[in-house]
C-alpha positions in Angstrom: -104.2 -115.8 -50.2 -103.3 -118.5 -52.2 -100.1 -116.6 -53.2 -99.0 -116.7 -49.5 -99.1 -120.8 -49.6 -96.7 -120.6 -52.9 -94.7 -118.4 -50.7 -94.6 -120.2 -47.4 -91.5 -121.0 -45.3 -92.1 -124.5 -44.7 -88.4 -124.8 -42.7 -90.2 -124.1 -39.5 -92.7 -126.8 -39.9 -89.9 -129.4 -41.0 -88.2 -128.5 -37.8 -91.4 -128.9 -35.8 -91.9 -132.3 -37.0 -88.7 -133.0 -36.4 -88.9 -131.6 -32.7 -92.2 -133.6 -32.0 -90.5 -136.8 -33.5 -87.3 -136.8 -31.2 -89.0 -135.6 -28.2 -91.8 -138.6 -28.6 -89.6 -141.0 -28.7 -87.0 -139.7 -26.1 -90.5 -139.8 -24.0 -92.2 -143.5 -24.7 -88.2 -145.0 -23.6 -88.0 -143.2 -20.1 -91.9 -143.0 -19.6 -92.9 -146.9 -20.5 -91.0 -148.1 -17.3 -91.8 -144.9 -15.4 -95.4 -145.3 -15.7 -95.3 -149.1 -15.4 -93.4 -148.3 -11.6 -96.2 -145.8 -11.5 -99.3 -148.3 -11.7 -97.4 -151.0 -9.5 -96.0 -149.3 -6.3 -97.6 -148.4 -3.6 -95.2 -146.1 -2.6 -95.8 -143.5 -0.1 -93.8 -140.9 -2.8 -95.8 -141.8 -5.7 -98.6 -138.9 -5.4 -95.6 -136.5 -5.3 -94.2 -138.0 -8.6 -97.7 -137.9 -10.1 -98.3 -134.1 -9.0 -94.9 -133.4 -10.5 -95.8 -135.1 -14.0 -99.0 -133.3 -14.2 -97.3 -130.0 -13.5 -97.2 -128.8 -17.5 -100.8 -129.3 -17.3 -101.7 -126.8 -14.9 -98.8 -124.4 -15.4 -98.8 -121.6 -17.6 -96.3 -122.2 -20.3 -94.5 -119.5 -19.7 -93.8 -120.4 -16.1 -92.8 -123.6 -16.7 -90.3 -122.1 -19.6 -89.1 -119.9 -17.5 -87.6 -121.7 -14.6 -86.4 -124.0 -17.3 -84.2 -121.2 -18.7 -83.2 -120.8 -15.1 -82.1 -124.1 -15.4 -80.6 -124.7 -18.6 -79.0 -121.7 -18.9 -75.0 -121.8 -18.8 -75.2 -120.5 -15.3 -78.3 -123.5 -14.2 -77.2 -126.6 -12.8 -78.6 -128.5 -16.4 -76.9 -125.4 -18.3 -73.8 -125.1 -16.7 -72.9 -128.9 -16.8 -74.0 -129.4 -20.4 -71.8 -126.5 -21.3 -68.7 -128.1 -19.7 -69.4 -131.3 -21.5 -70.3 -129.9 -25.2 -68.8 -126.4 -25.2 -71.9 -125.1 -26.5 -74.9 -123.7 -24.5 -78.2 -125.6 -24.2 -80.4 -122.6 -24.4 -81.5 -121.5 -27.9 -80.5 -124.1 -29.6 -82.7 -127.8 -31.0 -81.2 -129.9 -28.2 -82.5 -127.3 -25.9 -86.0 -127.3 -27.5 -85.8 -131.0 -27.2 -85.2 -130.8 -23.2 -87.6 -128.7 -22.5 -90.5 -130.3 -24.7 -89.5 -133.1 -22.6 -90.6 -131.8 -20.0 -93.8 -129.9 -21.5 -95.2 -133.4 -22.8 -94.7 -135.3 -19.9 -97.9 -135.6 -18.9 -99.5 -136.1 -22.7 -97.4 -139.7 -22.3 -96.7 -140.9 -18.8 -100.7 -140.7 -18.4 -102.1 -142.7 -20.8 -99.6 -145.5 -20.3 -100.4 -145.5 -16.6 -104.1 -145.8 -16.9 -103.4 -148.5 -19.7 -101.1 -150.4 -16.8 -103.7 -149.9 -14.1 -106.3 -151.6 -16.7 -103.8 -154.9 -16.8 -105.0 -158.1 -15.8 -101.9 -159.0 -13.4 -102.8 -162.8 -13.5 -102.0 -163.1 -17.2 -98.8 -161.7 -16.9 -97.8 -164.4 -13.9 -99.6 -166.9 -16.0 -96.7 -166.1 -18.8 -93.9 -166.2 -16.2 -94.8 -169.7 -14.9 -95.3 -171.2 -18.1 -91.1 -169.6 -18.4 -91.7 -166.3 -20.5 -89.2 -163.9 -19.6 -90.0 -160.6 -18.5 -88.6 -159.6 -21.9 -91.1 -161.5 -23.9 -93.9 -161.2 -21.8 -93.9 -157.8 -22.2 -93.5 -158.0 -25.9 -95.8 -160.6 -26.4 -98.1 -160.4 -23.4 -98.5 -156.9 -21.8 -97.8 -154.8 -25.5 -101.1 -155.9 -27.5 -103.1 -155.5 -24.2 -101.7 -151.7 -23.8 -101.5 -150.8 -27.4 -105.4 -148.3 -27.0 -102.6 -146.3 -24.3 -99.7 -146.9 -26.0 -101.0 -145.1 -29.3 -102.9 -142.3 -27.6 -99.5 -141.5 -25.4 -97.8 -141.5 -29.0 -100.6 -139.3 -30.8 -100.9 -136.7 -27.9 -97.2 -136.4 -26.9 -96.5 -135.7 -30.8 -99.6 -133.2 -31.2 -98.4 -131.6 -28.1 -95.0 -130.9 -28.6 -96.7 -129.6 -32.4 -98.7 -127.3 -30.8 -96.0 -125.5 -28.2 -95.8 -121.9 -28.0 -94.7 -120.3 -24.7 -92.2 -122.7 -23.5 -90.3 -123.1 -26.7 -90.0 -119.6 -26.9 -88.9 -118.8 -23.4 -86.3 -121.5 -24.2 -85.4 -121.4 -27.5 -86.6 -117.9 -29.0 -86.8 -117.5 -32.2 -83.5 -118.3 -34.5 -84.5 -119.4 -38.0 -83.6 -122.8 -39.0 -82.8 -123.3 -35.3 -85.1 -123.0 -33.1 -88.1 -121.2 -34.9 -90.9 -124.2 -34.6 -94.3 -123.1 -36.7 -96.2 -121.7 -33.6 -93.3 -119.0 -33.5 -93.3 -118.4 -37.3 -97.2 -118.0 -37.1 -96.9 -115.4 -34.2 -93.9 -114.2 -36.3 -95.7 -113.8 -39.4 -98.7 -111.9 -37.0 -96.4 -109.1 -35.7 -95.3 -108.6 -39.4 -98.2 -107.9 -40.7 -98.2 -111.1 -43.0 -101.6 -112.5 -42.8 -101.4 -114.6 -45.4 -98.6 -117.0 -44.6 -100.1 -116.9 -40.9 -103.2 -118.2 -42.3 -102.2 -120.7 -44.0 -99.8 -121.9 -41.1 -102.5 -122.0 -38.6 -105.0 -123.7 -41.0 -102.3 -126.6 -41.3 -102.7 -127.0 -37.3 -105.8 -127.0 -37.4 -106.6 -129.8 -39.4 -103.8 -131.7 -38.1 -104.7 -131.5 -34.5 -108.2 -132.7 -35.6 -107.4 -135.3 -37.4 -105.3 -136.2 -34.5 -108.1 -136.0 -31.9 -110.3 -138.0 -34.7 -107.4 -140.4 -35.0 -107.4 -141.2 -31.3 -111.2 -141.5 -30.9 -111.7 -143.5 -33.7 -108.6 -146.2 -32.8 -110.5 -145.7 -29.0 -113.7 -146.6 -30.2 -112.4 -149.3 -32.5 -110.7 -151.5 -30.1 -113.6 -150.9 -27.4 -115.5 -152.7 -29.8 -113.2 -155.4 -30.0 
């Protein structure tokens, strides 16, 4: 057993990280002022948008991966223009996996965020723009401390998330190494071949990091509950 650690690819769980780093922060700059229009309009659309968000919730993965192929592929709408512009297909490839995590931790963000805006004492915030804060620096120095319980579980659960994909990633990517193998892949890889031992270990290292991920959460939670 302990042979298989020594003799563990670890390129598929650099490129996860990597995935779950570029697809969180693609996801806090277009969901921040999504989910603060969210908590603020009364727009007749808005149950719409929010059934839409919560979609990867409720989908099977491989549903949602699916018509995202559809879509990204070279002859999709996403596909076909992104092939004109780069010369390279967006399917099974790193930018694709990006796109569609995207998409797949949605929900893990937007959410939080909106029930951290909801929570907002409006009055504050007006209180800064009369005394001439801009919107700029209210938010910075006004709205960000009193969001920051949503702002780091949307940050925590979008990255664990994208960690944990299986069945979109696949659908979307496959399974190229150094590309597009992310470590769920290489665990159900490493299954089909037989090679318990790397699986092991692979699946042990998710499974302490997506508890100390949950533990992370509740204990910041619980922490500035008290305060």
């Amino acid at each position: 057993m302990w042979g298989g650690l020594l003799m563990l690819n670890f390129e598929p769980i650099i490129l996860t990280l990597k995935l779950a780093f570029v697809t969180v922060i693609i996801l806090l700059v277009f969901s921040l002022p999504f989910a603060w229009w969210l908590s603020r309009t009364s727009s007749r659309f808005k149950p719409l948008l929010e059934s839409l968000t919560a979609l990867p919730l409720v989908l099977p993965p491989t549903v949602l991966g699916f018509y995202l192929l559809m879509l990204m592929g070279n002859n999709g709408i996403i596909g076909e223009y992104w092939f004109e512009l780069t010369g390279s297909p967006l399917v099974f490839s790193f930018t694709g996996l990006v796109v569609a995590s995207c998409f797949y931790s949605l929900p893990f963000v937007v959410q939080p965020l909106q029930a951290a805006f909801e929570k907002l004492d409006f009055k504050i915030i007006e209180a800064a723009y009369t005394l001439g804060a801009s919107q700029v620096r209210t938010f910075i120095f006004v709205v960000a401390p009193m969001i920051r319980r949503g702002f780091i579980t949307a940050l925590v659960l979008g990255f664990a998330h994208t960690v944990g994909e299986f069945g979109v990633v696949l659908m979307v990517g496959g399974n190229i190494p150094g590309e597009t193998q992310v470590i769920s892949i290489a665990i159900y890889e490493a299954v089909e071949t037989m090679d318990y031992s790397s699986a092991h270990w692979m699946s042990f290292g998710l499974l302490v990091f997506s508890t100390l991920v949950l533990l992370l959460v509740y204990s910041f939670n619980r922490k500035w509950s008290v305060n």
